[in-house]
N, C-alpha and C positions, 0 to 999 in steps of 0.2 A: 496327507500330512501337510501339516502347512508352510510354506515355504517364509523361509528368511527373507527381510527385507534387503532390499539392492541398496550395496554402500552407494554416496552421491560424492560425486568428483566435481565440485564445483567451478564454473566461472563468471566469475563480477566481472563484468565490463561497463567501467565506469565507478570509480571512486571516490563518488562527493559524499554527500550529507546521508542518503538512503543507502547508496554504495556502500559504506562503512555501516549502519543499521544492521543491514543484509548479512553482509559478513562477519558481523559479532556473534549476530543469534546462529547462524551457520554451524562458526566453529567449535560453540560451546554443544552442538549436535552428535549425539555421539552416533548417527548415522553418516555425516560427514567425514569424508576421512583424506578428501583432497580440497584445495582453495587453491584458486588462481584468480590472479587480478590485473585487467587492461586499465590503465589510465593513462592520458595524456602529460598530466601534471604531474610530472617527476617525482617533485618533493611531498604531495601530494599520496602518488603511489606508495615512497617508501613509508610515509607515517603508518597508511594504511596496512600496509602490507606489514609491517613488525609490530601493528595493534591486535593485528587477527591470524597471527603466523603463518602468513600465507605461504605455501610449496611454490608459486614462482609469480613475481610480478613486470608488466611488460608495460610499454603504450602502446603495441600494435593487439588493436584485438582482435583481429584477423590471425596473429600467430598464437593468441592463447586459444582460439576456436579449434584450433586444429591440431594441439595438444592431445596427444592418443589418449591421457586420462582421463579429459572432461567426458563427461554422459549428460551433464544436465547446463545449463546458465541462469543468469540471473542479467538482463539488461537494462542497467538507472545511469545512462548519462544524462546529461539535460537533451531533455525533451524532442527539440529541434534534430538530435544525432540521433535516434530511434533506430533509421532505417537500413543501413548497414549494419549494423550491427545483426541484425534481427535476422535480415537475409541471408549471412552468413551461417547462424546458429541453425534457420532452418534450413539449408541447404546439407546440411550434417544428422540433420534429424534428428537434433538437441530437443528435450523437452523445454520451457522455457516460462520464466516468469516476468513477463514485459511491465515495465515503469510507465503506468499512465499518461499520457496516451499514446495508442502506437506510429500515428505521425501527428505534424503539425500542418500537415496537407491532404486536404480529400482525396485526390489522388491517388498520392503518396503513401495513404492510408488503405485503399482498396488494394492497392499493388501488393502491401504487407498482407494483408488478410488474404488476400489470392491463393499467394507463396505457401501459406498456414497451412489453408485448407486442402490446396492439392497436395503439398507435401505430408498429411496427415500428421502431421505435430501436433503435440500437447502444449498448447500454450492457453496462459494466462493471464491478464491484464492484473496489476495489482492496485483495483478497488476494494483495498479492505475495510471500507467503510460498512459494507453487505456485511461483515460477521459480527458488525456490533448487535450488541444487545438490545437497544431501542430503536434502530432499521428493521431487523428482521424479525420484530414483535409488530411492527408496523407494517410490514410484507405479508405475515402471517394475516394478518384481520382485514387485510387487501383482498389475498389470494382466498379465502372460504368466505366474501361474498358480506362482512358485516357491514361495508358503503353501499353495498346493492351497487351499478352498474357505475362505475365513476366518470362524470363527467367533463369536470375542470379542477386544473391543478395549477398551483402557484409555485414559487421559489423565490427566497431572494438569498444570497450569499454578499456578507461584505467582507472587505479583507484591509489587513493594515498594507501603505503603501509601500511599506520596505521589502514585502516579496515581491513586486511590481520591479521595483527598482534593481533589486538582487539579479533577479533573472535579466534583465534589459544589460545590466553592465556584459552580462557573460553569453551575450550573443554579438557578432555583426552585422545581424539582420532583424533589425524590430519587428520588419512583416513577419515571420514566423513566430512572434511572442504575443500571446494576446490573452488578459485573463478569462477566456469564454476553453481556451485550447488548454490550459496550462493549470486551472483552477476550475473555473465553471461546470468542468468535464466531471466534477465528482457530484454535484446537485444535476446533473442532466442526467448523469447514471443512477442515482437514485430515483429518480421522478420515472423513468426509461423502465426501471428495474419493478418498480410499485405499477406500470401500466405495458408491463411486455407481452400480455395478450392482445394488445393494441396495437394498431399500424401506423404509423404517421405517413402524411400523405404531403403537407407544406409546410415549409418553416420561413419565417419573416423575422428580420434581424437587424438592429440600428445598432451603432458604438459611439462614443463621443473620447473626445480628448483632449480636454481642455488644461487638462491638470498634468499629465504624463506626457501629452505631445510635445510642447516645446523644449524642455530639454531632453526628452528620451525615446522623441517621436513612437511613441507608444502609445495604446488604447487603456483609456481609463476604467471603460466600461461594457459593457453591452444589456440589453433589453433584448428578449425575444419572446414569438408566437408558434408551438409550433400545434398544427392539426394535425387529426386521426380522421383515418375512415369511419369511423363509425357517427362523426362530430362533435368529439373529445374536445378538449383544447388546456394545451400546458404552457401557461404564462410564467414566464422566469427574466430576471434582473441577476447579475453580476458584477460587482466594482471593487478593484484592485488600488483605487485610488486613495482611502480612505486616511486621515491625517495620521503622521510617524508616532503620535501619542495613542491613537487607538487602540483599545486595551486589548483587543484580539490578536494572540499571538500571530495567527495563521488566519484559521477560518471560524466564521459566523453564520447558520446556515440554518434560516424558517423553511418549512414546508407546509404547505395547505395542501387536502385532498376533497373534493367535494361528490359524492355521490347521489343516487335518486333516493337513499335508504340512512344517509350518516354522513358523519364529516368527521374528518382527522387530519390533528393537526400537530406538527414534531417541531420542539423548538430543542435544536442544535448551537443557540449560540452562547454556550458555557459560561453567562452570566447565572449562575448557579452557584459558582466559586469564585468571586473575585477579591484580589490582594490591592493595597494600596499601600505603598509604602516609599521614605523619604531616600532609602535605594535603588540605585538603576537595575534595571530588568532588562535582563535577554528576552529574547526576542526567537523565534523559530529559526529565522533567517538570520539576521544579524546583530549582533546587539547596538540599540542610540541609548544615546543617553538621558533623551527626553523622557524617558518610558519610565513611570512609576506605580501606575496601575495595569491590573494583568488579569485578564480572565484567563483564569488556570483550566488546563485540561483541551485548548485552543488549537494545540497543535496535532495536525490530524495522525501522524505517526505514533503519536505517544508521548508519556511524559517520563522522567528520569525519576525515582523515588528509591530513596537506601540504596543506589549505584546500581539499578537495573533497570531497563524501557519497562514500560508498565503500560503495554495498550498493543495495536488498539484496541482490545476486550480484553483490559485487566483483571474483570471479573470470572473467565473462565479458568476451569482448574482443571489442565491436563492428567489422564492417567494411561501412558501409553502398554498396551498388553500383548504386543505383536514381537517378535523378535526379543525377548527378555529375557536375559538368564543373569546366575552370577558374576560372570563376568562384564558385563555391563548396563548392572542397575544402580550401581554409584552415578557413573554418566547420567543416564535419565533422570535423574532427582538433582542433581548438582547443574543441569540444565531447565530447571523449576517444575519439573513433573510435582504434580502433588502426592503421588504413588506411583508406583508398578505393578501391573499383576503380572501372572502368568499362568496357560494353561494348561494343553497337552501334556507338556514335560512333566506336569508334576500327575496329573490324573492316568496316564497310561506306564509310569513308571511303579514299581515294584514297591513299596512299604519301606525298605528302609534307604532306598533312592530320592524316594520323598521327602521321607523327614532330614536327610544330608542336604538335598536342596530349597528345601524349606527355612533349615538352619542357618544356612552359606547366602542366602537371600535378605534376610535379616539382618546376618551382618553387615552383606555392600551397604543396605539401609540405616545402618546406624541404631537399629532396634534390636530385639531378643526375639529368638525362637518363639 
């Protein structure tokens, strides 16, 4: 018999911009049935917290950790706070859904994966850039051999300078900010992702700062080489510097792939859809008011369309058929399921058991028998 899914007792530690994301789509989860939220930022917290009705909010995340409800987390502070947190959750043996990337120190980073791995947690990085639809149509013709053996691979990502600048105000320590850590990390995992039968053996790396150092002693950019065993080679560029009129909300992001057999090539940077107009444009990050043109579709979480996020694969149409009955197949559709099925219950039940819940099924649905 097939077992019912485990409700999730959630904990967001960290309620900024993906914090709040996380826990909208959460709530409206009808497997969901707990939210808790650590934030530092007070007012901050409480927005969050009576946007997503959350069951208790804190700024020690160390006390929601340890809340007997939580089973699962969710950790999106800025970047640079990763590692406490994380340690925490897996010291509890939370499952865990980690905010890119998991430190901002090599180090710091292996010490995290250590902790992971021997504690056998279930964790996850959240590059969901892998479930879009033109990635991993791109992985697919990677992975069954249509480049033949791939040799060299390119990237360039550019990006408007106001996420440069965003992240710099809300650190004390520029050294740990740097768009290769904080940004470049989503074209390194792609490229990583497209050649992970591959070993890299050196990596060679320059930055410059000409633009972001003197007032934000920060890194404008980076260049890098890195090799494989085999004598691969993936060249990639990164700059977070690019002027506050840049129509790129967020990100901009080429790829070249070059094999002995084909070549493929992904262009990600959302000049496909661009707006120009004699009003100010938000911005991913912040809104200026210089900004009048906009390539839409720019910001990697998604976009807002009819008062719902729409991404990152607005194209896909859930139909979840695991745990469904009467009683909560409104939920799944009121949380944009495009249908419900259901199985057992109705196939090993008796004939006019069926057709009651057949009926009763239709109606959570707003349809007819």
């Amino acid at each position: 018999m097939r077992k019912s899914p485990k409700k999730i007792r959630l904990a967001i530690v960290g309620a900024g911009r993906v914090g709040l994301i996380r826990g909208e789509l959460a709530s409206r989860h009808p497997e969901v049935e707990w939210i808790g939220i650590a934030e530092k930022n007070s007012e901050r917290a409480k927005l969050v917290g009576n946007k997503i009705a959350a069951e208790f909010v804190t700024s020690d995340f160390r006390e929601l950790l340890k809340r007997p409800e939580v089973n699962a987390a969710i950790i999106s502070t800025d970047e640079h706070l990763h590692v406490d947190p994380v340690l925490a959750a897996v010291e509890r043996g939370l499952p865990l859904l980690i905010e890119k990337p998991l430190a901002t120190d090599l180090a710091e980073s292996q010490r995290v994966l250590d902790a992971i791995e021997q504690a056998k947690v279930d964790a996850v990085i959240g590059y969901t850039q892998r479930f879009r639809r033109r990635w991993l149509v791109a992985k697919e013709k990677v992975r069954t051999g249509a480049l033949g053996d791939v040799t060299m691979v390119t990237s360039r990502a550019f990006m408007n300078r106001l996420v440069a600048i965003d992240n710099y105000k809300r650190t004390d320590d520029p050294s740990q900010i740097s768009p290769m850590v904080i940004s470049g990390t989503h074209a390194l995992d792609m490229v990583m992702w497209l050649m992970e039968a591959k070993t890299p053996i050196e990596v060679f790396a320059r930055s410059v700062n000409k633009a972001l150092g003197p007032t934000w002693k920060g890194i404008d950019g980076t260049g890098y080489l890195i090799s494989f065993s085999d004598g691969a080679i993936y060249h990639g560029v990164i700059s977070w510097a690019l002027p506050e009129v840049w129509p790129g909300a967020v990100y901009s992001l080429e790829i070249g792939a070059v094999g002995t057999e084909g070549v493929l090539t992904i262009d990600d940077t959302h000049r496909d859809i661009v707006l120009a107009t004699n009003l100010v444009q938000g911005e991913g990050y912040a809104p200026d008011k210089r900004r009048h043109v906009d390539f839409l579709t720019s910001y990697p979480v998604g976009d807002m369309a009819l008062g719902e996020l729409r991404g990152p694969m607005p194209e896909v149409q859930l139909i979840p058929t695991g745990g469904v009955d009467a009683s909560n197949a409104r939920s799944f559709l009121d949380a944009g399921a495009a249908a419900v099925g259901i199985g057992s219950a109705i196939t090993k039940a008796d004939p006019a058991t069926r057709r009651a819940l057949v009926a009763s099924l239709a109606a959570a649905g707003g349809g007819g028998a």
